[in-house]
FIDRENBA-396202 format. One record per residue (C-alpha): residue number from 0; x, y, z. Coordinates in steps of 0.1 Angstrom, whole numbers. Layout:
<nodes>
+-----+-------+-------+-------+
|  nr |  east | north |    up |
+-----+-------+-------+-------+
| NUM |     X |     Y |     Z |
...
+-----+-------+-------+-------+
</nodes>
This chain:
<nodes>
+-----+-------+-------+-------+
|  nr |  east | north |    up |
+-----+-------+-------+-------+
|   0 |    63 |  -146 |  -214 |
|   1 |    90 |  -153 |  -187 |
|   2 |   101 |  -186 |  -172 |
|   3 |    91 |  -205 |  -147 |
|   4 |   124 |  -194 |  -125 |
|   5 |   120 |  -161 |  -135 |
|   6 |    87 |  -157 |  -122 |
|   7 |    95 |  -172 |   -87 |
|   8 |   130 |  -151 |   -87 |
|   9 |   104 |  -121 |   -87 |
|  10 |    75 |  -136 |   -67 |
|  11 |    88 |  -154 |   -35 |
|  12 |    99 |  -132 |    -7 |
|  13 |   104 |  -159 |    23 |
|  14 |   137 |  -158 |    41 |
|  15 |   164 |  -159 |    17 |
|  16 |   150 |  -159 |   -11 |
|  17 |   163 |  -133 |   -43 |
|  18 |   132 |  -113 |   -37 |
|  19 |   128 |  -112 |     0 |
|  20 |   159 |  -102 |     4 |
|  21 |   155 |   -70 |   -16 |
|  22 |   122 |   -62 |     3 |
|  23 |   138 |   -68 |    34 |
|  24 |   158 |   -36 |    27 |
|  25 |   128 |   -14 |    30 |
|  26 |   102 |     1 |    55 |
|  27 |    70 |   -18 |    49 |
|  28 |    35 |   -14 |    64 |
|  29 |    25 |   -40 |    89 |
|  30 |    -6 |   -24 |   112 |
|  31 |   -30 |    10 |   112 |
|  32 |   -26 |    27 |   142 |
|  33 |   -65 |    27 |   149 |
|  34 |   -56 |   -12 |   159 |
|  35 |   -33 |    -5 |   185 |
|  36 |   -58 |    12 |   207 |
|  37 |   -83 |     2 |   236 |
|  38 |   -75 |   -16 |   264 |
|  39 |   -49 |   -44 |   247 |
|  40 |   -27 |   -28 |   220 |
|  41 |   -16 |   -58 |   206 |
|  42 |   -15 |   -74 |   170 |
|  43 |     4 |  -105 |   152 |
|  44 |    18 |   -95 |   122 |
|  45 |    31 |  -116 |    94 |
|  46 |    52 |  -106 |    74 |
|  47 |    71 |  -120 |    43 |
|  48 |    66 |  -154 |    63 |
|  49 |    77 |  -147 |    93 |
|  50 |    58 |  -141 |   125 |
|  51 |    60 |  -111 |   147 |
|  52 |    41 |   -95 |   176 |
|  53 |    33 |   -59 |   172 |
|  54 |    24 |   -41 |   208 |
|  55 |    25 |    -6 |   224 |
|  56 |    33 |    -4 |   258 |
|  57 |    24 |    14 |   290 |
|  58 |    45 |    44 |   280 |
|  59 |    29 |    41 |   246 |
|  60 |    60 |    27 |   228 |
|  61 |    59 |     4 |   201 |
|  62 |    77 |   -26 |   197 |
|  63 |    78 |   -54 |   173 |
|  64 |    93 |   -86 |   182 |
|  65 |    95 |  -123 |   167 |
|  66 |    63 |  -139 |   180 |
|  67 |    75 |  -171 |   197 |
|  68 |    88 |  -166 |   232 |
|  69 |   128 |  -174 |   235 |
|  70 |   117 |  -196 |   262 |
|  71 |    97 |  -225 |   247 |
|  72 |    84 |  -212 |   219 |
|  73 |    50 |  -203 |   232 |
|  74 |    25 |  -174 |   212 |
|  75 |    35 |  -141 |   229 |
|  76 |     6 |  -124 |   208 |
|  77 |   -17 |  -140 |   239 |
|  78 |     9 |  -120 |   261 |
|  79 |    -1 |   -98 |   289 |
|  80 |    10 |   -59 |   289 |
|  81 |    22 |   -52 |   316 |
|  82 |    52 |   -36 |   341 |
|  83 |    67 |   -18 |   308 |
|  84 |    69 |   -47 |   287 |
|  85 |    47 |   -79 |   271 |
|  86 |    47 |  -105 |   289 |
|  87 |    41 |  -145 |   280 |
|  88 |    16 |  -159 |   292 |
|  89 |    33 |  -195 |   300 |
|  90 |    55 |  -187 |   323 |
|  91 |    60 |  -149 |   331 |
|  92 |    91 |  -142 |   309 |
|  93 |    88 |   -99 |   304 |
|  94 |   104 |   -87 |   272 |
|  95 |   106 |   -50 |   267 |
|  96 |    99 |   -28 |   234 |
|  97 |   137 |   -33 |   223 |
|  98 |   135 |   -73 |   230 |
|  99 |   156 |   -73 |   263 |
| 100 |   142 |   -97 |   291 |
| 101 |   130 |   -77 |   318 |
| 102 |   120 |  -111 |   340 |
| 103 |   121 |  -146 |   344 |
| 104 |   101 |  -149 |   373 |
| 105 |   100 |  -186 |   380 |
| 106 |   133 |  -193 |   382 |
| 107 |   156 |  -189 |   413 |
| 108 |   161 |  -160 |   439 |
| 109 |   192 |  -146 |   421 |
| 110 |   191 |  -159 |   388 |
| 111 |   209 |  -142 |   361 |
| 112 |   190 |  -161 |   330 |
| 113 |   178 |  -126 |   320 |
| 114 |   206 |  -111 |   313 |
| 115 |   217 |  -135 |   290 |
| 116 |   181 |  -136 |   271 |
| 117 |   169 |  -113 |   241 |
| 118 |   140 |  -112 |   218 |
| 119 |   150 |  -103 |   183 |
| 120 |   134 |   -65 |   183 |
| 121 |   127 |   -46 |   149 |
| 122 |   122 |    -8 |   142 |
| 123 |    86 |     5 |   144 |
| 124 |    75 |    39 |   135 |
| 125 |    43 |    56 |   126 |
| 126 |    33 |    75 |   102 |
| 127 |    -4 |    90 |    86 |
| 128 |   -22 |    65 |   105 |
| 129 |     3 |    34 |    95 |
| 130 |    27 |    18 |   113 |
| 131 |    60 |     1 |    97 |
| 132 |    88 |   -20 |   105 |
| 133 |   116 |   -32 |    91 |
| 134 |   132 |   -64 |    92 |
| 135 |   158 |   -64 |    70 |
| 136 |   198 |   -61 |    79 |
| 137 |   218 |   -23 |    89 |
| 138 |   199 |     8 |    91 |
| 139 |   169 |    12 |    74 |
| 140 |   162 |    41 |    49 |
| 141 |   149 |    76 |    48 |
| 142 |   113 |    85 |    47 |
| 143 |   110 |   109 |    18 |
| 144 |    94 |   137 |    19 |
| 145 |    62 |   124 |     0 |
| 146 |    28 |   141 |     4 |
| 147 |    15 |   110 |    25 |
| 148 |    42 |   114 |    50 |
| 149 |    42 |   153 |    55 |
| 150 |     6 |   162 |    52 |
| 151 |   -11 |   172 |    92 |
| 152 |   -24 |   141 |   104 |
| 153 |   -60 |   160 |   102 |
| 154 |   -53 |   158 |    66 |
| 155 |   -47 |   116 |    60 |
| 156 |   -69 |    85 |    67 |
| 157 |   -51 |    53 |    63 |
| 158 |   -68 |    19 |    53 |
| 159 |   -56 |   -20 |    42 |
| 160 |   -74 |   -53 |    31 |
| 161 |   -65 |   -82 |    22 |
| 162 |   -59 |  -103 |   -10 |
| 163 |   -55 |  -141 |   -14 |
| 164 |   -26 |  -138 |   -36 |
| 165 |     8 |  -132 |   -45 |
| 166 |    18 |   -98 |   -37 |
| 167 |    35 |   -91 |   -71 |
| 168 |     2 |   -96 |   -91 |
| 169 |   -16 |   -72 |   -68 |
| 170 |    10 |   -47 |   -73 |
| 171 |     7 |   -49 |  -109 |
| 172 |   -28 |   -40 |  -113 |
| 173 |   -20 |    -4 |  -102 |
| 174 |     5 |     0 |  -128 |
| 175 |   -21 |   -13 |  -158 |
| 176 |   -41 |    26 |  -166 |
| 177 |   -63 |     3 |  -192 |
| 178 |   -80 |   -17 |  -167 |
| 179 |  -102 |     6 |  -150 |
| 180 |  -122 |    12 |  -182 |
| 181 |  -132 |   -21 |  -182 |
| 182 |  -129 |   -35 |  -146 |
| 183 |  -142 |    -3 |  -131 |
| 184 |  -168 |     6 |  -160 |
| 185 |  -202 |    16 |  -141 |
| 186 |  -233 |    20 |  -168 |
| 187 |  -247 |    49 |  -149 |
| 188 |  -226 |    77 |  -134 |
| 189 |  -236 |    87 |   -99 |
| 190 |  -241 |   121 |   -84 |
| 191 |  -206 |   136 |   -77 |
| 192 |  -216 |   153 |   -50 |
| 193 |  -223 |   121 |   -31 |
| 194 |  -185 |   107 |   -41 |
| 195 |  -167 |   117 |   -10 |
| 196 |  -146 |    85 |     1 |
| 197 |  -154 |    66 |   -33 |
| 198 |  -128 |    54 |   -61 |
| 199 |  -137 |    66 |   -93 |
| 200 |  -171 |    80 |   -83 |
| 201 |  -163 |   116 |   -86 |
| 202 |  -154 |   143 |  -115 |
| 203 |  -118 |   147 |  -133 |
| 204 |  -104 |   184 |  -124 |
| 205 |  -110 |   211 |  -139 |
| 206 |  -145 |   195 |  -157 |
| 207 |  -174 |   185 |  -144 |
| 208 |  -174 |   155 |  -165 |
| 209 |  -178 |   120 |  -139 |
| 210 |  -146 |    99 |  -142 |
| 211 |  -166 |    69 |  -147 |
| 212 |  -183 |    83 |  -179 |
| 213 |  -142 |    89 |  -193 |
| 214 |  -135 |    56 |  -186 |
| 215 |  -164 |    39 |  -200 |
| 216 |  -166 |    62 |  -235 |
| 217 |  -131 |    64 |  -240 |
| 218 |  -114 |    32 |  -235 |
| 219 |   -78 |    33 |  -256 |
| 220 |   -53 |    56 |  -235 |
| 221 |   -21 |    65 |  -247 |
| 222 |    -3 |    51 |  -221 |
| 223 |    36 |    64 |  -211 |
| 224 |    63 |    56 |  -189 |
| 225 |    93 |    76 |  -177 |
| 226 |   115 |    70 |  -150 |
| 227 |   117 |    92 |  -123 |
| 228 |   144 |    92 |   -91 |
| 229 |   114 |    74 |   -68 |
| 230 |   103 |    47 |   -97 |
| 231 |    82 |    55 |  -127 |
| 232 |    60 |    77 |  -141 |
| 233 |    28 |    65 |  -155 |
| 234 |     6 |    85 |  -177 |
| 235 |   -25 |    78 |  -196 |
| 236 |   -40 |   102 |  -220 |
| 237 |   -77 |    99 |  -233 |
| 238 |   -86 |   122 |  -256 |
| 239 |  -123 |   136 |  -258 |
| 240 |  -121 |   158 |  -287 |
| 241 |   -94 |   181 |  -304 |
| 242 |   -99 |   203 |  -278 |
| 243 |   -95 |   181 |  -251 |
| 244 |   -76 |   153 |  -238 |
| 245 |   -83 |   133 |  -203 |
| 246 |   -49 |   133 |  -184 |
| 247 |   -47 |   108 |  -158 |
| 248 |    -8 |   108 |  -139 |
| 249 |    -1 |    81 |  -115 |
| 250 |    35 |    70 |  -104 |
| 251 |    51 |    37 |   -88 |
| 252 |    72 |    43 |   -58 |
| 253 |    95 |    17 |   -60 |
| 254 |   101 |    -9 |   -46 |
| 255 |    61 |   -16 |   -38 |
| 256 |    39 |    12 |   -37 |
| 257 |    18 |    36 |   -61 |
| 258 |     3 |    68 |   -60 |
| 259 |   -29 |    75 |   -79 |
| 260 |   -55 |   102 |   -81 |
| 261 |   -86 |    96 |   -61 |
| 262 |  -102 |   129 |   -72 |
| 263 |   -94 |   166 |   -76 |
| 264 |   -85 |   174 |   -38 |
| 265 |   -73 |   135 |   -25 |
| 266 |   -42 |   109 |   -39 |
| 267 |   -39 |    77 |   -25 |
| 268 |    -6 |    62 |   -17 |
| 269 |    -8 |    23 |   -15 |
| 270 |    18 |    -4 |    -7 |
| 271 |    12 |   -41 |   -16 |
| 272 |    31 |   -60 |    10 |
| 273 |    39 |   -97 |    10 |
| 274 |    25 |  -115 |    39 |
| 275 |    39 |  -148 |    24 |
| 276 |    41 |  -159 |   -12 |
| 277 |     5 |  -167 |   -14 |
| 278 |   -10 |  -133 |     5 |
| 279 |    -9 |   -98 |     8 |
| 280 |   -23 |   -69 |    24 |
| 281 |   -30 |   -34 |     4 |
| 282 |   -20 |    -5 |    32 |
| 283 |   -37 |    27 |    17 |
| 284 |   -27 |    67 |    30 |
| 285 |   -56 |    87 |    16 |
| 286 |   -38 |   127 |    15 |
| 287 |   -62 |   160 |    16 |
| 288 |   -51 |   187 |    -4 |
| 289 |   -78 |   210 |    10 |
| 290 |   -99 |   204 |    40 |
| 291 |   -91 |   176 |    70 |
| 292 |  -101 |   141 |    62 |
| 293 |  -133 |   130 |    77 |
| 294 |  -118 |   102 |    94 |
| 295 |  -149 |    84 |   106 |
| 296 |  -168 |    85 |    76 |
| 297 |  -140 |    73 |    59 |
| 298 |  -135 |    45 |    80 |
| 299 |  -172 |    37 |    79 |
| 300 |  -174 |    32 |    49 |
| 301 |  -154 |     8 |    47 |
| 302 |  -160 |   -17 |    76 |
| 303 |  -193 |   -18 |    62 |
| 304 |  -169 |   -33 |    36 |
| 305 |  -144 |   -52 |    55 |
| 306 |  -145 |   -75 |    85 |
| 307 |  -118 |   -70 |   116 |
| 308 |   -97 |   -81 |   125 |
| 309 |   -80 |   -94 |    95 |
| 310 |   -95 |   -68 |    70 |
| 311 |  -112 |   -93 |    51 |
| 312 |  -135 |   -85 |    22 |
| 313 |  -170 |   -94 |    27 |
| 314 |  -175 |  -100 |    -8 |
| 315 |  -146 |  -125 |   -21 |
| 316 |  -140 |  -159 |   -40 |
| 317 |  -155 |  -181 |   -14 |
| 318 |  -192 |  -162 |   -19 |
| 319 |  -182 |  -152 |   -56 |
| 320 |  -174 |  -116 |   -48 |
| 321 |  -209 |  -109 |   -47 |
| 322 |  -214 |  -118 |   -83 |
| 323 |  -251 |  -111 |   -95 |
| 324 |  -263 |  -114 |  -133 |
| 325 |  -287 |   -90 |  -129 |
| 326 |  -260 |   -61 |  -119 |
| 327 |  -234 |   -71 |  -144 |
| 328 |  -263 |   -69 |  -172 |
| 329 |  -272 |   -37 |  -161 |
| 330 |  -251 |   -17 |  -136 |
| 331 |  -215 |   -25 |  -133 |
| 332 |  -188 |   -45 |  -158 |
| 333 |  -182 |   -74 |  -133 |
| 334 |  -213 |   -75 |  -113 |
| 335 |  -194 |   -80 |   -82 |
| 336 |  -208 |   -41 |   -71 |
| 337 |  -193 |    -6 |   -64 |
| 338 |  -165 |    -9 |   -41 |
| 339 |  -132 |   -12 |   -70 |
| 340 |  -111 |   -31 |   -44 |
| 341 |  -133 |   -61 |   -48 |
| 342 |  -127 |   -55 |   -86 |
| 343 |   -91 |   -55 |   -81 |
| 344 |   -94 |   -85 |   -55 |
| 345 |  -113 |  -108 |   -79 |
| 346 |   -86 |   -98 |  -108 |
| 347 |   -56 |  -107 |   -89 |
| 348 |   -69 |  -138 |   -74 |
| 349 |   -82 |  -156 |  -104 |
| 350 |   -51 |  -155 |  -117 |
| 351 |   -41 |  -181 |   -89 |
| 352 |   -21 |  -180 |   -55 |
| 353 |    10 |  -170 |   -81 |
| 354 |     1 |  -158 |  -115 |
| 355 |    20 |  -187 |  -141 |
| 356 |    33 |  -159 |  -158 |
| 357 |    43 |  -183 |  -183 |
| 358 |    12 |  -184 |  -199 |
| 359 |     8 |  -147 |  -201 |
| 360 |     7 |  -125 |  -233 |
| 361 |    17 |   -89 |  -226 |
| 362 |     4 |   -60 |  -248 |
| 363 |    13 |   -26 |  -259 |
| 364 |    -9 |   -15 |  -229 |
| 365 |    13 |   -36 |  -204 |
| 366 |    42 |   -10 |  -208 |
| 367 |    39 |    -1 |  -172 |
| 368 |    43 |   -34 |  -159 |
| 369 |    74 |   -45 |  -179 |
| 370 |    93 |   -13 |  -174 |
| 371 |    86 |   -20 |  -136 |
| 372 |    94 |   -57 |  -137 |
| 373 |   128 |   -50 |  -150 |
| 374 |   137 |   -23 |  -121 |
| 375 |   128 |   -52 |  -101 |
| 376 |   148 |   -79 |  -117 |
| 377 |   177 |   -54 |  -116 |
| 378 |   173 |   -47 |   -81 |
| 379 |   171 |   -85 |   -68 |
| 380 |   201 |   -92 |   -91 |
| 381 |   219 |   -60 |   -76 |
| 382 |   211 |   -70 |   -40 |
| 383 |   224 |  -108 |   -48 |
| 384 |   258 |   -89 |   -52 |
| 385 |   261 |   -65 |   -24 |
| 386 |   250 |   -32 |   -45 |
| 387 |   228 |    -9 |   -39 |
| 388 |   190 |    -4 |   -52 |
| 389 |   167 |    23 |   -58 |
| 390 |   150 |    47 |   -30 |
| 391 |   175 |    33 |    -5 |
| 392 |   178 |    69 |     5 |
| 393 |   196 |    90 |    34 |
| 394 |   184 |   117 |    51 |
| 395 |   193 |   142 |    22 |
| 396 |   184 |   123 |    -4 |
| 397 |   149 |   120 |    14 |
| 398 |   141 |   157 |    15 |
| 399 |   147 |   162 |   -20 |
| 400 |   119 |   137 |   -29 |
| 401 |    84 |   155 |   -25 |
| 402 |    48 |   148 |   -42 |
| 403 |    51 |   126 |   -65 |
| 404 |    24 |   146 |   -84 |
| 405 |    -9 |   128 |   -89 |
| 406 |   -36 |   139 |  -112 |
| 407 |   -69 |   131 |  -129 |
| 408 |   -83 |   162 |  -147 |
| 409 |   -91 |   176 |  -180 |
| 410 |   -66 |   195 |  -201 |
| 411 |   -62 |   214 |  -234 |
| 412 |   -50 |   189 |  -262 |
| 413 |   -14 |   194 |  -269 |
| 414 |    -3 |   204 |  -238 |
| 415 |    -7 |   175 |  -214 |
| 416 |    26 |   178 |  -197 |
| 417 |    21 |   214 |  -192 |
| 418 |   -18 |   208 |  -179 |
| 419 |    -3 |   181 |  -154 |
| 420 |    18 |   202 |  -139 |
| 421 |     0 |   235 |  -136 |
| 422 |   -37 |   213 |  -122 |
| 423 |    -5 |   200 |   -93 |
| 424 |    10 |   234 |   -85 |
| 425 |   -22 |   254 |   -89 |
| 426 |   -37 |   223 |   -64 |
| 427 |    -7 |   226 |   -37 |
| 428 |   -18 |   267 |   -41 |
| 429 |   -48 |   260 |   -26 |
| 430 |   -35 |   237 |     2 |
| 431 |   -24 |   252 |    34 |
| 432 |     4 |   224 |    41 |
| 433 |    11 |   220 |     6 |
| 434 |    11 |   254 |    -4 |
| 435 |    42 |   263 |    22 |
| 436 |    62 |   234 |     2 |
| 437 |    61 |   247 |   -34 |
| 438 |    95 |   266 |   -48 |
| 439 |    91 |   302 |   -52 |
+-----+-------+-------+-------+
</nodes>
């Protein structure tokens, strides 16, 4: 158990706050590209309770500037694009990409107001389908050269949702390997061939066993944790038989992201990122090891899922997650259907707006999470006095950070480090971006 102020040291993020001000010293998702198309390329964005407008211009530039207008105040997300800049709708002022006001159009013939006005402006970029910004103070730090962030944009799909919840609490389910052979159990295992897209639908490597028959038969892993230079290392054994063991490698990217198998030739890279102490939005970056993502069917498949344009789940607490009796007695653990977000979704949000970790009793399972919770604490306290934190990277530094290897597959018994590493490299073999990136 922790304390009450130890639980909001780790948990609130607004302005000022221990937390938020660590965050603030990273990159952090805020938009998919796909929204900033069409015919108004515009999109509010909150972040760690602050409000921001998120446009791309004429020129196709990004910008990202604080939502009310310097003026009076007024919603600049209801602004116009137009002659190279947004402009607000209440009385013609015309701010530019990099928050410098272009116009003031009602005042006098001559008037210099302009020059003397400017919209805090944030840095913007894109990458796989994701755009983020940060917000914090001084230059912001390197992308590292992760799989996400170097595969051909052919090769990524990028997704988000929401959750009605502390950001913290969402975060931690994907550093908890135990769950998913209870919160993810399905009864039946589908036809692998029909898993393309799907969580936990297909087979481990190198087997043809379904994942969702390992988790459901074999429900104590052996769980480890090691730090690494990006975070942690998380790795959960199962083992089948004395010949052999179920490997399943996932990682934490700290300060708020993961990286977990979704099958033999795809990882998922997911950020949990505050939108204000009580919500957050997931940001997923599918990567293809072998052929080019099928973007649409992808994306299909989930806004049969998901309503725009907040990426709100269809099923969630105010219809019961689609709770039915008859499915939990017979098809899936929770009865709340296939889609393993909405597992994830209910989890994190019955535990509250903010989990009273007070109450909690961690278990030997829970390893992950309080390895991760005190890199966190160490980080806020660092920040409090002016020091530095982990992945707050420079170019260099960056390029020496690759993978982080992800893998679910099937392995000789004894050997699981050695399987791990040899399913990755005999993977990025068979990858035609990955395979140029490997050491001789």
């Amino acid at each position: 158990m922790i304390s009450a102020e130890q639980n909001d040291f780790m948990t609130r993020v607004g302005p000022g706050t221990p937390a938020g001000r660590l965050l603030r010293r990273y990159w952090q998702p805020v938009a998919l590209s796909a929204d900033l198309q069409g015919p108004r390329p515009v999109r509010p964005v909150q972040l760690m309770g602050q409000h921001f407008v998120l446009f791309r211009d004429e020129n196709g530039q990004l910008g990202m500037l604080d939502r009310d207008c310097p003026h009076r105040g007024a919603d600049l997300a209801f602004g116009r694009l137009e002659n190279g800049g947004i402009r607000c709708a209440f009385h013609g002022w015309l701010f530019d990409a990099r928050g410098r006001c272009l116009e003031t159009p009602a005042e006098p013939e001559g008037s210099k107001l302009c020059s003397r006005i400017r919209q805090s402006a944030y840095p913007v970029v894109e990458r796989a389908g994701t755009v983020f910004a940060y917000i914090g103070e001084g230059e912001p730090p390197a992308f590292p050269d992760f799989d996400c962030f170097v595969a051909p944009d052919s090769h990524t799909f990028a997704f988000m949702g929401l959750f009605e919840c502390n950001w913290l609490q969402a975060l931690e389910v994907g550093i908890d390997p135990a769950h998913a052979s209870y919160l993810h159990r399905f009864f039946e295992d589908a036809d692998t061939a029909g898993s393309y897209g799907k969580q936990f639908r297909g087979a481990s490597a190198d087997s043809d066993m379904p994942i969702t028959k390992v988790l459901r038969e074999f429900e104590r892993p052996e769980i480890s944790v090691d730090p690494t230079d990006y975070g942690l290392r998380l790795t959960a054994l199962r083992r089948l038989s004395e010949q052999s063991t179920h490997v399943r490698v996932t990682n934490v990217v700290f300060p708020q992201a993961f990286v977990i198998p979704m099958s033999a030739e795809m990882t998922i890279s997911q950020w949990h990122v505050p939108v204000d102490d009580t919500h957050c939005y997931w940001f997923a970056i599918f990567t293809s090891f072998t052929g080019p993502v099928d973007k649409e069917q992808m994306r299909a498949q989930r806004l049969e899922l998901y309503e725009l344009p907040a990426y709100t789940s269809r099923k969630n607490k105010r219809n019961n997650y689609g709770y039915s009796v008859d499915e939990q007695l017979t098809a899936t653990y929770t009865g709340m259907g296939d889609d393993i977000n909405v597992h994830d979704q209910w989890a994190v949000e019955s535990q509250g707006p903010i989990q009273d970790r007070t109450r909690e009793h961690l278990g030997s399972t829970d390893k992950g999470i309080i390895a991760y919770r005190r890199m966190l604490v160490k980080a806020i306290e660092g920040t409090l006095a002016g020091e530095g934190a982990p992945m707050l990277i420079d170019d260099a530094q960056a390029r020496t950070l690759t993978g982080p290897p992800s893998i679910d597959g099937i392995g000789e018994t004894g050997d699981t480090e050695g399987y791990w590493l040899s399913a990755d490299r005999a993977r990025r073999l068979k990858s035609d971006w990955a395979s140029a990136r490997l050491a001789p």
